[in-house]
C-alpha positions in Angstrom: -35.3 13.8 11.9 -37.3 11.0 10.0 -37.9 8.1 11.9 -35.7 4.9 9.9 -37.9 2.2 9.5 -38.0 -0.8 7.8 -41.0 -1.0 5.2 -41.1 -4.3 4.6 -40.8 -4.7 8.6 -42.5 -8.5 9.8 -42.5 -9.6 13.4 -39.6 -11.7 14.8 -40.3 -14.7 16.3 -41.4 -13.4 19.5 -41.2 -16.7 21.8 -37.7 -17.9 20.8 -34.4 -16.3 21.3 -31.3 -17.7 20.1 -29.2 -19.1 23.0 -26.1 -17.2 21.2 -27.5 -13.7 21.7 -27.5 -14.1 25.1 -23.4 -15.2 25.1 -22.2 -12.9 28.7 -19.5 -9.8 27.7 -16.7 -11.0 27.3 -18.2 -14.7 28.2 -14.7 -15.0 30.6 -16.3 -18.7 32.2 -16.4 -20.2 28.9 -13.0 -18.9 26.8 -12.6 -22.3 25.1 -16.0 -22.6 23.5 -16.7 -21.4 20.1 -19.9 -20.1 18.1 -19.7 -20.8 14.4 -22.2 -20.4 11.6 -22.6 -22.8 9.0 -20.1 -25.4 10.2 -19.9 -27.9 7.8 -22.4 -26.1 5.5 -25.3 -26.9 8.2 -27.3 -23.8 8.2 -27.9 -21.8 11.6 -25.5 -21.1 14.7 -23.7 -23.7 16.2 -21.8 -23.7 19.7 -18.6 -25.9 19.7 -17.3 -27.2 23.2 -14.2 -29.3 24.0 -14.2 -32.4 26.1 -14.3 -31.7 29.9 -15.9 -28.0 29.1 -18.9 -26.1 30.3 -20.5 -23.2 28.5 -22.4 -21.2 30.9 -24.9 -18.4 30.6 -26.5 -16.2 33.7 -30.7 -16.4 33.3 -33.5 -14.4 35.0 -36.8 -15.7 34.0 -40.2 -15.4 34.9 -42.2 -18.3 34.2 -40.8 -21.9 32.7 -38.5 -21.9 29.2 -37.2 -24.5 27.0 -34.4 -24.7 25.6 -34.6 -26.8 22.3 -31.0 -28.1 20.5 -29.7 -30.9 18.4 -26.1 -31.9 19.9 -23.9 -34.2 18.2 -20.0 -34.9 18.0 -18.3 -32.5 16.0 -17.8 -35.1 12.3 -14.8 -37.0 12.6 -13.7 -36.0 15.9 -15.1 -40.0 17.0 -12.9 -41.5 15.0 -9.9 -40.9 17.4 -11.2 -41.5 21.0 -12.3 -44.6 23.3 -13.5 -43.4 25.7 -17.3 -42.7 26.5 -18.3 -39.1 25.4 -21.4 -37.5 27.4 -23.7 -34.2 27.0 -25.3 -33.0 29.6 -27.7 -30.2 30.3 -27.8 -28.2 33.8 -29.4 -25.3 35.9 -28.6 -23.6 38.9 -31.2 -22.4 40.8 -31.7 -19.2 42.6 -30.7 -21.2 46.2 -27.9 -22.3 44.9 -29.1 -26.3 44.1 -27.9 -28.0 40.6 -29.8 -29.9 38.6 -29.3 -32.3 35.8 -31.9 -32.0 33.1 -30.6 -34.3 30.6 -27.7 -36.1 30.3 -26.6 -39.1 27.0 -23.2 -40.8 25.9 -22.7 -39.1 22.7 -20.0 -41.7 21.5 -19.8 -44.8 23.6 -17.0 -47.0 24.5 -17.2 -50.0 22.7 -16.7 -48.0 19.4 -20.0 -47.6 18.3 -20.7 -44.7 15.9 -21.9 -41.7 17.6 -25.2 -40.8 17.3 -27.2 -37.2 17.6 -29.6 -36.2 19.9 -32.5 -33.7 19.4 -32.8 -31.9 23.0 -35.7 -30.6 24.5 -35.7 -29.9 28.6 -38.2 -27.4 30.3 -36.1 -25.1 32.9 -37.9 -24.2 35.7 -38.6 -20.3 36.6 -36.0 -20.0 39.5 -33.2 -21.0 37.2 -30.2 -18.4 37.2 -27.8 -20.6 35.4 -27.6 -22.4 32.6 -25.1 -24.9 31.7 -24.1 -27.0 28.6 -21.3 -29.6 29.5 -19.4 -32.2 27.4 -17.9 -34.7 29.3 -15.5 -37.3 29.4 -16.0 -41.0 31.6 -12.2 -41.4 31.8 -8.6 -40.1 30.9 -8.9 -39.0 26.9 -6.1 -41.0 25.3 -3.0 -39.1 23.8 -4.0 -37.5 20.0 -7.9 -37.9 20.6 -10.0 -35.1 19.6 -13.9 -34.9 21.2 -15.8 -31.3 20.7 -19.5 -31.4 20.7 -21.0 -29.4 18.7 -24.5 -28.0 19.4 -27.1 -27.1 16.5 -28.9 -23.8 16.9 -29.7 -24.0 20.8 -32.5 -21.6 21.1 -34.8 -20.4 24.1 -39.0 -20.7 23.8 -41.6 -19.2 25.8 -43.6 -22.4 27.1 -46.9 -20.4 27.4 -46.4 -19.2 23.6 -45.4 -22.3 21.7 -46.7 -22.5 18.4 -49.7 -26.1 18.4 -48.2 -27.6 15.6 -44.3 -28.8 16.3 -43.7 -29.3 12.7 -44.9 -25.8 12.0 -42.5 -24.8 14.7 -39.6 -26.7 12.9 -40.3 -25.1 9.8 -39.2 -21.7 11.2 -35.7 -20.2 12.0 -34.6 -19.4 15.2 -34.2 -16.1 14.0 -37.1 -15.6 12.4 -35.3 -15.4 9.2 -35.9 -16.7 5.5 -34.8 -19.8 4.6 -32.1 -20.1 2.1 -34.1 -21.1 -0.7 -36.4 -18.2 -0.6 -33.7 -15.5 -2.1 -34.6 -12.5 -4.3 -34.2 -13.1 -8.4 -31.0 -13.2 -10.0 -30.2 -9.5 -11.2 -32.4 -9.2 -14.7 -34.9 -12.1 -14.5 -37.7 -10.1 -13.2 -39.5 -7.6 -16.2 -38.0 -4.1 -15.8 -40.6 -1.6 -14.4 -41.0 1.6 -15.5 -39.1 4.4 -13.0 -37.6 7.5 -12.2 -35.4 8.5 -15.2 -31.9 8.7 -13.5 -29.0 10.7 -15.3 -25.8 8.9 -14.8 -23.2 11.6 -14.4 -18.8 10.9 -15.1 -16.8 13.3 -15.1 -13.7 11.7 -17.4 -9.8 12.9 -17.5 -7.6 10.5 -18.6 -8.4 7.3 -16.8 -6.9 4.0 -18.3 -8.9 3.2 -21.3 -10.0 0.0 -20.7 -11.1 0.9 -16.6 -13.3 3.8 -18.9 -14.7 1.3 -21.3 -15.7 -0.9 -18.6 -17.2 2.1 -16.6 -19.3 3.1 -19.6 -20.0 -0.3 -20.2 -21.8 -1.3 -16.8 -23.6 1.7 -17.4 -25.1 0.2 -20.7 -25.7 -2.9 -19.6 -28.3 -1.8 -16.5 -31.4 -3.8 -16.4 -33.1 -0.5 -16.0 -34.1 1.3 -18.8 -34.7 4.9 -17.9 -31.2 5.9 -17.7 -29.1 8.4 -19.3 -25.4 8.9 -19.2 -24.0 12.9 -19.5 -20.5 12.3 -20.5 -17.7 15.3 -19.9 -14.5 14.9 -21.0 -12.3 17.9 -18.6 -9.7 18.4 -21.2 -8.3 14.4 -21.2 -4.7 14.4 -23.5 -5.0 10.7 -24.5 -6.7 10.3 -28.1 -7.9 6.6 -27.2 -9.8 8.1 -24.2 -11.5 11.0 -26.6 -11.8 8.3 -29.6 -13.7 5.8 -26.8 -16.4 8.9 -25.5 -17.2 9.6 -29.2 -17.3 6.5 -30.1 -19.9 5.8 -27.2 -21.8 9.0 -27.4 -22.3 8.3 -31.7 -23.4 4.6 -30.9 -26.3 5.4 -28.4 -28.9 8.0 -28.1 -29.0 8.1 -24.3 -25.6 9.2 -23.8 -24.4 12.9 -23.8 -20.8 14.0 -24.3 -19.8 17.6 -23.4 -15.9 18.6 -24.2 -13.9 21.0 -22.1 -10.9 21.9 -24.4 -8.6 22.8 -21.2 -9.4 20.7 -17.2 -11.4 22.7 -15.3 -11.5 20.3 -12.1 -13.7 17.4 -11.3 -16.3 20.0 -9.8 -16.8 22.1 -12.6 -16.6 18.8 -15.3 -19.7 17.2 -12.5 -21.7 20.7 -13.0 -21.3 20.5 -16.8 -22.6 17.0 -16.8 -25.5 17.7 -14.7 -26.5 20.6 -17.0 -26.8 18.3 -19.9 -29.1 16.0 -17.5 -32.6 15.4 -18.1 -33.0 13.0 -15.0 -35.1 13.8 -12.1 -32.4 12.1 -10.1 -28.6 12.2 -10.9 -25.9 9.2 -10.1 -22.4 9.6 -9.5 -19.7 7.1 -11.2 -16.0 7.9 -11.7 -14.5 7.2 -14.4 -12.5 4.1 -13.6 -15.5 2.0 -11.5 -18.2 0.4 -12.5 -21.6 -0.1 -11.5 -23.3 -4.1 -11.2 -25.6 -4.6 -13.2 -29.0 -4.2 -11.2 -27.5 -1.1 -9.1 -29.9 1.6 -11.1 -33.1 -0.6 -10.7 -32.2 -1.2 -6.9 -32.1 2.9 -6.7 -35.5 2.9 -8.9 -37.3 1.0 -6.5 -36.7 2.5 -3.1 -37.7 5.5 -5.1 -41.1 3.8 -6.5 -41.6 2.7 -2.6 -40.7 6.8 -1.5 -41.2 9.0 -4.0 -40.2 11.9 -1.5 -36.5 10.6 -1.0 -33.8 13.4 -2.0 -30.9 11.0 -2.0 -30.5 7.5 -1.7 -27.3 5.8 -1.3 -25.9 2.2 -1.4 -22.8 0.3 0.1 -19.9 -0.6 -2.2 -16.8 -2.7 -2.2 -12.8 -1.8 -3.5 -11.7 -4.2 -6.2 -8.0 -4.9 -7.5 -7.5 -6.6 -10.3 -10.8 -8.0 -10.4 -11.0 -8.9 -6.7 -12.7 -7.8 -4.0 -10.2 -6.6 -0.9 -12.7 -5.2 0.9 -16.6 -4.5 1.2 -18.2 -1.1 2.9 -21.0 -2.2 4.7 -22.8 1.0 5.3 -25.2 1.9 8.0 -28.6 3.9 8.1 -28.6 7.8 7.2 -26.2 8.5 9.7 -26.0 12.1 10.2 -23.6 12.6 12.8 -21.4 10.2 11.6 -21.3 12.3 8.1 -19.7 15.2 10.0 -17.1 13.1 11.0 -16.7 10.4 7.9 -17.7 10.7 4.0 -18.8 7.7 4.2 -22.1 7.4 2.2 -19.2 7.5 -0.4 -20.5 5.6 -3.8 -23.5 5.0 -5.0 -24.5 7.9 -4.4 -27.9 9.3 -6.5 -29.7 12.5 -5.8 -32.2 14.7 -6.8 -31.5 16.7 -9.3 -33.2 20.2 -8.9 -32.3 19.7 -5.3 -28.7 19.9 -6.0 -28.8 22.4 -8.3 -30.6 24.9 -5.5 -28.2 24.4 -3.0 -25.1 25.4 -6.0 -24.3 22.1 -7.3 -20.4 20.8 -6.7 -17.9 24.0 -5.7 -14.4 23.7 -7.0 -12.7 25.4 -3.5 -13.7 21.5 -2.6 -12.5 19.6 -5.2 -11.2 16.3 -4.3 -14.3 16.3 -1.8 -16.8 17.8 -3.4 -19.3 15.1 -3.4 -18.8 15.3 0.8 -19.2 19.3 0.8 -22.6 19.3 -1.8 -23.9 16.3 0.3 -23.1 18.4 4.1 -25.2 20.8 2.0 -27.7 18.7 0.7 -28.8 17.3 4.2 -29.0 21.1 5.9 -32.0 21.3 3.6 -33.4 17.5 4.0 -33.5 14.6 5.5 -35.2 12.5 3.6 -32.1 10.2 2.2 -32.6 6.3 2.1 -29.6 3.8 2.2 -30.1 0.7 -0.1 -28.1 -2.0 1.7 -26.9 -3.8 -1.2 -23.3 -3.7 -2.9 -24.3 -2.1 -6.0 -20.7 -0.2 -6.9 -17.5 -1.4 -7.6 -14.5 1.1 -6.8 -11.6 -0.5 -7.9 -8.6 0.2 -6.5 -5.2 1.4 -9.1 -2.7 4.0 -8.7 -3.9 7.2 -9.3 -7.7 6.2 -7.7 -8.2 7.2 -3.9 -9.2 3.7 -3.1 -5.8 2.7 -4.2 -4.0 3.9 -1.3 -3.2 8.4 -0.5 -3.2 8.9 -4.3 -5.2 11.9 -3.6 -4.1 13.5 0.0 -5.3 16.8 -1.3 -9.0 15.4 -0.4 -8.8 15.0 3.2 -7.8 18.1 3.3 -10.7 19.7 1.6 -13.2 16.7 3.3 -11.8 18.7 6.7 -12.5 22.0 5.3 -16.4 21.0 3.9 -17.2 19.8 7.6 -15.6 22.9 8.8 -17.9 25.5 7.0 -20.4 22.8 7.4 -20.6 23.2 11.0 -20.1 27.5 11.0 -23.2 27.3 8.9 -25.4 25.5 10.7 -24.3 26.9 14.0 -22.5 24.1 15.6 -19.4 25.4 18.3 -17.0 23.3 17.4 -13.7 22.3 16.0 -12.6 20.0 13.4 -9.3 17.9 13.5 -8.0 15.1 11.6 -8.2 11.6 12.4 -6.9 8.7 10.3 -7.4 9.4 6.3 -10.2 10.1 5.6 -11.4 10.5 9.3 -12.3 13.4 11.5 -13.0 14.3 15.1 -15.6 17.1 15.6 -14.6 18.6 19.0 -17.9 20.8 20.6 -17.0 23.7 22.6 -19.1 23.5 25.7 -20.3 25.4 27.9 -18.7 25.2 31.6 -22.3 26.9 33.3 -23.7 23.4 31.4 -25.3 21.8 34.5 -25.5 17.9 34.7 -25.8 15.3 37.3 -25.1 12.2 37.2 -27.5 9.7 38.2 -26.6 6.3 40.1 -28.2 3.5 42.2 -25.2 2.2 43.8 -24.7 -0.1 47.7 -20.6 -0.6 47.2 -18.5 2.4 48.2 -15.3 0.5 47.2 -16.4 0.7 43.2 -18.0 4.2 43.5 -14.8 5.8 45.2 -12.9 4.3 42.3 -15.0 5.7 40.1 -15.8 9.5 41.6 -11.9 9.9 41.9 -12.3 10.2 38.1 -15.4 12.4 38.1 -13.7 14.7 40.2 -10.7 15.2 38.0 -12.1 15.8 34.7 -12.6 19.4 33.5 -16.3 20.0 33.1 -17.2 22.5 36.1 -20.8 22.3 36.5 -21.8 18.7 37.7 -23.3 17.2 40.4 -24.2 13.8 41.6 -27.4 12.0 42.7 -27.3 8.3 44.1 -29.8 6.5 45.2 -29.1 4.6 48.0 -29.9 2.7 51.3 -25.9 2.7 52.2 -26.1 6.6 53.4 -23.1 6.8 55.6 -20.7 4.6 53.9 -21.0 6.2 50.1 -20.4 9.2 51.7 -17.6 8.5 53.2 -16.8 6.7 49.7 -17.3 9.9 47.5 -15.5 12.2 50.6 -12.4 9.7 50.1 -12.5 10.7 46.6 -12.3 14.5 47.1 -16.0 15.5 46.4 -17.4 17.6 48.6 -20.7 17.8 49.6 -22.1 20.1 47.6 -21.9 18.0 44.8 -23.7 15.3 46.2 -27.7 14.4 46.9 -28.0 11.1 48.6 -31.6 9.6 48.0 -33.3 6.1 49.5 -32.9 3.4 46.6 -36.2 1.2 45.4 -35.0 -2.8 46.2 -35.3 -2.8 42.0 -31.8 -1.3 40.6 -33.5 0.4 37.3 -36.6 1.9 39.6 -33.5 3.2 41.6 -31.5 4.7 38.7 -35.4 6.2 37.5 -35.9 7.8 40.4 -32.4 9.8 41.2 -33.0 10.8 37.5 -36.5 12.2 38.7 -34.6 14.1 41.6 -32.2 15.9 39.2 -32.7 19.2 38.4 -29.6 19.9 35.9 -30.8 20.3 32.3 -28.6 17.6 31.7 -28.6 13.6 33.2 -25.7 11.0 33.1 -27.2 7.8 33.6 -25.1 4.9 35.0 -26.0 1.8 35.9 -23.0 1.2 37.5 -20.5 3.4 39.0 -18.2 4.4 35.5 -14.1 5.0 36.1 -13.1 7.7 33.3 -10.3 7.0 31.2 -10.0 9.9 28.9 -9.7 13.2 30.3 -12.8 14.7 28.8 -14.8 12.1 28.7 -17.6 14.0 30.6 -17.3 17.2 28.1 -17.4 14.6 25.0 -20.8 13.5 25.9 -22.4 16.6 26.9 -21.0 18.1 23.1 -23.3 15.5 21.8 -26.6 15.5 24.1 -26.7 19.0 23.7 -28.1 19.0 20.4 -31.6 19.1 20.1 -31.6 16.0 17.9 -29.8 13.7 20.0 -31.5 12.0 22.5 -28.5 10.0 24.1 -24.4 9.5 23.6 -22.9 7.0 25.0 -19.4 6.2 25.4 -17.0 3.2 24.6 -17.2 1.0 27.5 -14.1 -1.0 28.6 -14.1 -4.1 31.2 -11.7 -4.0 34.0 -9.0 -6.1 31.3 -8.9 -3.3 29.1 -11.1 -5.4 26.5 -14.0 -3.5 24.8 -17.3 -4.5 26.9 -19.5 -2.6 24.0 -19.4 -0.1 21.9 -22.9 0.9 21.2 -25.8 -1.9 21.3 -27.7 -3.2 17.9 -30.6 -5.0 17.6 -29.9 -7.1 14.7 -32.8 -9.5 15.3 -34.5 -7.5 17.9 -32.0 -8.9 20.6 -29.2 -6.7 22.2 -25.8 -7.3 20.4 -22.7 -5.4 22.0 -20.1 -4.3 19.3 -17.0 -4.8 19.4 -17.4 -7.2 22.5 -14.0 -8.7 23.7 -12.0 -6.9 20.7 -8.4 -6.1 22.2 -7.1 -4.3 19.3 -7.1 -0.6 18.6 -10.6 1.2 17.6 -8.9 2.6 14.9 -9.2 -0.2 12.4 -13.1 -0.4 13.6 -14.4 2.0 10.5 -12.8 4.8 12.6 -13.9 4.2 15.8 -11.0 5.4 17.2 -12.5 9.1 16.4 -15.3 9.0 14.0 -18.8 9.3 15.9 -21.5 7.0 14.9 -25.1 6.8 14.6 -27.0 4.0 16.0 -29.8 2.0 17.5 -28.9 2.1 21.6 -26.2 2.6 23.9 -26.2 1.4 27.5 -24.1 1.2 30.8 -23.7 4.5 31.0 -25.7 7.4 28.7 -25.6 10.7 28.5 -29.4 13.0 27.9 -30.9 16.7 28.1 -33.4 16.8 30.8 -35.8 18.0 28.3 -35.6 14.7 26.0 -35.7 12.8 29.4 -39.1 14.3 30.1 -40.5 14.1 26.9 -39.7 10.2 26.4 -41.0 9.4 30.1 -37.8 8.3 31.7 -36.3 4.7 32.1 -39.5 2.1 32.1 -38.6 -0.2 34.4 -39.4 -3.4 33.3 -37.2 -3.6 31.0 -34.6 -4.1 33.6 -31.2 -4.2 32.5 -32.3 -3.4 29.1 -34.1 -0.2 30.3 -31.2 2.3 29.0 -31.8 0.6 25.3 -35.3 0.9 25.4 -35.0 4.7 26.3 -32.6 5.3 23.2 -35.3 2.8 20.8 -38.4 5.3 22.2 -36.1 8.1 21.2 -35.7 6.8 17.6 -39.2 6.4 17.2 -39.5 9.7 18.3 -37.3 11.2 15.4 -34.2 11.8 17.6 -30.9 9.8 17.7 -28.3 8.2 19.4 -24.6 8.2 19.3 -21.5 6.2 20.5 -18.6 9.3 21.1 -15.0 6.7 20.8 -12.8 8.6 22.3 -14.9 9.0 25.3 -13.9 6.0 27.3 -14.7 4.6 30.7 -14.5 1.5 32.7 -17.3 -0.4 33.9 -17.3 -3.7 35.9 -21.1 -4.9 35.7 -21.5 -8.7 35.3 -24.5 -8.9 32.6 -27.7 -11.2 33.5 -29.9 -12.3 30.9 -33.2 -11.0 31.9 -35.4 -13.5 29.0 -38.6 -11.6 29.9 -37.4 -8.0 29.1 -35.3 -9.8 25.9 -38.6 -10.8 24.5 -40.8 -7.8 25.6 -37.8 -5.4 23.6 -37.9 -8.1 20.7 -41.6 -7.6 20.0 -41.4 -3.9 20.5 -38.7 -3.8 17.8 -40.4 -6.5 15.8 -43.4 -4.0 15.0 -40.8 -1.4 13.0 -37.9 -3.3 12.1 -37.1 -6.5 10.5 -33.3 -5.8 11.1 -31.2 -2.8 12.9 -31.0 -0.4 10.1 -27.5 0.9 11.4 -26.0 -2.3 11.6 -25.6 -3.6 8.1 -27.6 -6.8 7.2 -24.4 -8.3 5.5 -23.2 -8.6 9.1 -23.5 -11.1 11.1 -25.3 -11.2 13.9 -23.8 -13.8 15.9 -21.1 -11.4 17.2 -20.6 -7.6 16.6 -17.3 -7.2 15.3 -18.7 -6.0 11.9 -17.5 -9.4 10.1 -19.2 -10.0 7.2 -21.8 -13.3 6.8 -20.2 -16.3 5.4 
């Protein structure tokens, strides 16, 4: 599998780290503070915290850090209170002591105006706590309002800072552009000459003015070398034929082929791509519309890869000239495409590519953009995602993306994936999920021998969670923990019903990932479990889920959906958005199911961690868990894996509990950041019109 990687990668910042990466799952201590972005319309991150509230974050460092912040008095807010306002900034050390490292009355009492403060406080190395406080001196009167709010708090490396503090100032936290510095508007740069692309629409009686507009956006590209091939599948409605001739007499690049009697959306695509002359061909239906510099967009990642056999972009649904909602697409995601169509629109593709693998087939129709392109990458994987909107679907009564219009699709979407995964030799079966959705179910073998590897000291968590090992189906497992707590885990995993041939009890290194890397090391199944903390199963089959999925040769790790003990969603799945861990879906409550199918669809992406599922072999070949990444070790083993051409999974509807309290370990954040920095200058599965404050998937303001 080809390695994604950014080509216009540059290196993050690799000395700062914003303070709201490093927010604790489901940051419990500090449920009334808030992180925004652009409050106000001031540009970065900003943390907001009432009067009388601390916002608190666990540290392991190894050497001094400063934290650097501007905090002021969230506007207006002053204007009801009296009484004196303070900030303060705090540490806890590793014995336990407090200290205060700056402390100033943001609004005083005699009703002066309040005033901002830039901060700047060196913690010392033995800090394990740090903690931002907004205070009151005495009893807030009734109606008065006092939040703080704190301007893009961030974390340096003392030994790294940059000589020049303006210099400094001059950059984003981030490590991002600054606002000013955007692309050209669509059109003002000079076109450049490209790939010709055939634009392909297959047209049977849309509403005329949808097809005008379709043609139309077509026309008006900024790139020149397209050509539109035109076939009308037996339309009834003389406007529709008079607008096609009227379009095809008007302009020399665009064909027109008539079919006298429908022949199916399959058959009309064919006809249209045998009138091409494009190396590449585009897909547009009939009642959507392209913007305006979608075909040079396409052009250039071709000019940058001239290899690419399919290159696809994200899109949004419009209704009545609004947008209701924007797909944010991910990476090629090939695992993800067995389960969900979702490359969806714009999709463009090599020509003489698609016609050697047979084109669209009309047993698919309704999906037969999903079926050609489950063909498409059994031959290739060298397919490029432009993450830019660049098609409009809009959304009416007879289109799919106005509601189940078209039912008949799912259907055949289910049956593409199923010969889909006959051909290529996958055991597995296919079932529905929400529309539009699937779940690809692997038969596995029971003789499938894995172990799962642990570094545990508490027998009260581990015979929680070995009742649940014991009682899935999987046959063939075995555990390895390492340990200085012989006698008492196993008593533990006895309580729990496993006997002892299941179990090999090793002495534990005092470091917890050196402990986890070594019981892997003593394994001998061909397949590991990795936990770093003892996992309680929730879904029966949790086990066989994972093992469906590392048992393909491409897939390095799979990882399940991690719950805390309060049933919220710890993570599901890790990006790297800015080089810095980001758990999705932290603290969501609601159902997976409205999470782009995360109820059932599998996806592709950067890292999982907590608890990971791997072949032996993969294991090996990658060198095992390195240490010194700590905490972060499990990520860095699925980042090594991607470099190393093979990916990584989340599988939803395995689930399991996990009750690990998270510690920002700042020297293995920025040792990951600057390994990431020298690929990537975002995570290309997690869609840079995301934020990356949180990872809910919510679009940037």
């Amino acid at each position: 599998m080809q390695v994604a990687r950014s080509r216009d990668a540059a290196p993050l910042s690799a000395v700062r780290i914003p303070l709201s990466a490093l927010t604790p799952m489901l940051d419990d201590g500090s449920a009334v503070t808030t992180w925004t972005v652009d409050p106000d319309g001031m540009r970065g991150r900003a943390l907001v915290i009432p009067a009388n509230a601390t916002y608190t974050v666990a540290l392991a460092l190894d050497r001094p850090v400063v934290l650097i912040a501007r905090v002021l008095l969230l506007p207006h807010d002053w204007l009801n209170g009296r009484e004196v306002v303070r900030g303060s900034v705090a540490v806890i050390a590793h014995d336990g002591g407090a200290r205060v490292l700056w402390r100033r009355p943001l609004y005083p009492a005699d009703r002066g105006r309040p005033r901002g403060y830039a901060v700047e406080v060196t913690m010392p190395a033995d800090t394990v706590s740090l903690q931002l406080t907004i205070e009151t001196t005495q009893p807030p009167r009734e109606g008065s309002v006092a939040r703080a709010i704190w301007l893009q708090p961030v974390l340096e490396d003392l030994g790294s800072r940059a000589p020049d503090r303006a210099q400094r100032d001059g950059v984003d936290p981030d490590g991002a552009q600054a606002d000013g510095a955007q692309r050209g508007v669509a059109g003002a740069a000079p076109v450049r000459s490209g790939p010709v692309i055939s634009v392909l629409i297959p047209v049977h009686d849309p509403p005329p003015q949808m097809l005008e507009e379709a043609i139309g956006s077509v026309v008006r590209q900024t790139f020149a070398g397209w050509e539109l091939c035109l076939v009308d599948d037996g339309s009834r409605s003389q406007p529709i034929k008079a607008i096609l001739e009227r379009h095809a007499r008007r302009d020399g690049r665009i064909k027109l082929v008539t079919h006298e009697h429908a022949q199916g959306i399959a058959a009309a695509t064919n006809a249209a791509m045998d009138i091409a002359s494009g190396r590449y061909v585009a897909l547009l239906d009939h009642d959507d519309t392209l913007t305006p510099d979608a075909l040079q967009r396409i052009a250039d990642r071709i000019d940058a890869e001239p290899e690419l056999d399919m290159v696809y972009s994200d899109e949004d649904i419009v209704l009545d000239g609004k947008r209701v909602w924007a797909h944010l697409k991910p990476a090629w995601s090939p695992d993800t495409m067995r389960t969900n169509g979702y490359t969806c629109h714009l999709g463009v593709y090599r020509r003489g590519l698609v016609q050697e693998i047979g084109g669209f087939r009309d047993e698919f129709n309704g999906s037969q953009d999903v079926d050609m392109i489950l063909r498409l990458m059994e031959r290739t994987d060298r397919i490029a995602h432009v993450p830019e909107i660049l098609y409009h679907w809009r959304a009416h009564p007879d289109s799919t993306a106005g509601g189940d219009a078209k039912p008949y699709a799912y259907v055949a979407a289910r049956r593409a994936i199923a010969a889909h995964v006959e051909r290529t030799g996958l055991d597995a079966d296919v079932g529905y999920g929400p529309p539009g959705l699937y779940r690809l179910a692997h038969r596995v073998d029971p003789g499938l021998t894995v172990e799962i590897a642990l570094a545990c000291e508490d027998p009260d968590t581990l015979r929680a969670a070995a009742h649940t090992w014991n009682t899935q189906p999987h046959p063939s497992w075995r555990a390895v923990i390492a340990t200085n707590n012989h006698t008492q885990i196993t008593d533990a995993l006895h309580a729990a019903g496993i006997p002892d041939q299941r179990i090999t009890l090793i002495d534990a290194d005092p470091d917890p990932t050196t402990a986890l890397h070594q019981a892997a090391q003593h394994a001998t199944a061909t397949h590991l479990l990795l936990m770093q903390a003892p996992a309680i199963g929730l879904t029966h089959d949790w086990l066989t889920r994972l093992l469906g999925y590392s048992n393909q040769d491409g897939i390095a790790a799979a990882g399940p959906v991690i719950l805390a003990p309060d049933g919220r969603i710890q993570q599901a799945g890790i990006a790297l958005p800015e080089g810095i861990p980001l758990h999705l879906l932290n603290g969501t409550r609601s159902s997976m199911d409205k999470f782009f199918g995360y109820g059932t669809s599998v996806y592709n992406l950067s890292a999982v961690s907590g608890a990971l599922a791997t072949s032996r072999a993969h294991y090996e070949r990658l060198g095992g868990l390195r240490p010194a990444y700590g905490v972060l070790a499990p990520i860095d083993y699925c980042l090594r894996a991607g470099r190393a051409g093979a990916r990584t999974v989340i599988v939803p509807d395995a689930r399991v509990r996990l009750d690990a309290q998270p510690i920002n370990d700042i020297p293995a954040i920025w040792r990951l950041r600057r390994e990431w920095a020298a690929a990537h200058d975002h995570d290309p599965y997690y869609n840079p019109g995301y934020r990356t404050d949180r990872g809910n998937f919510e679009e940037r303001g």
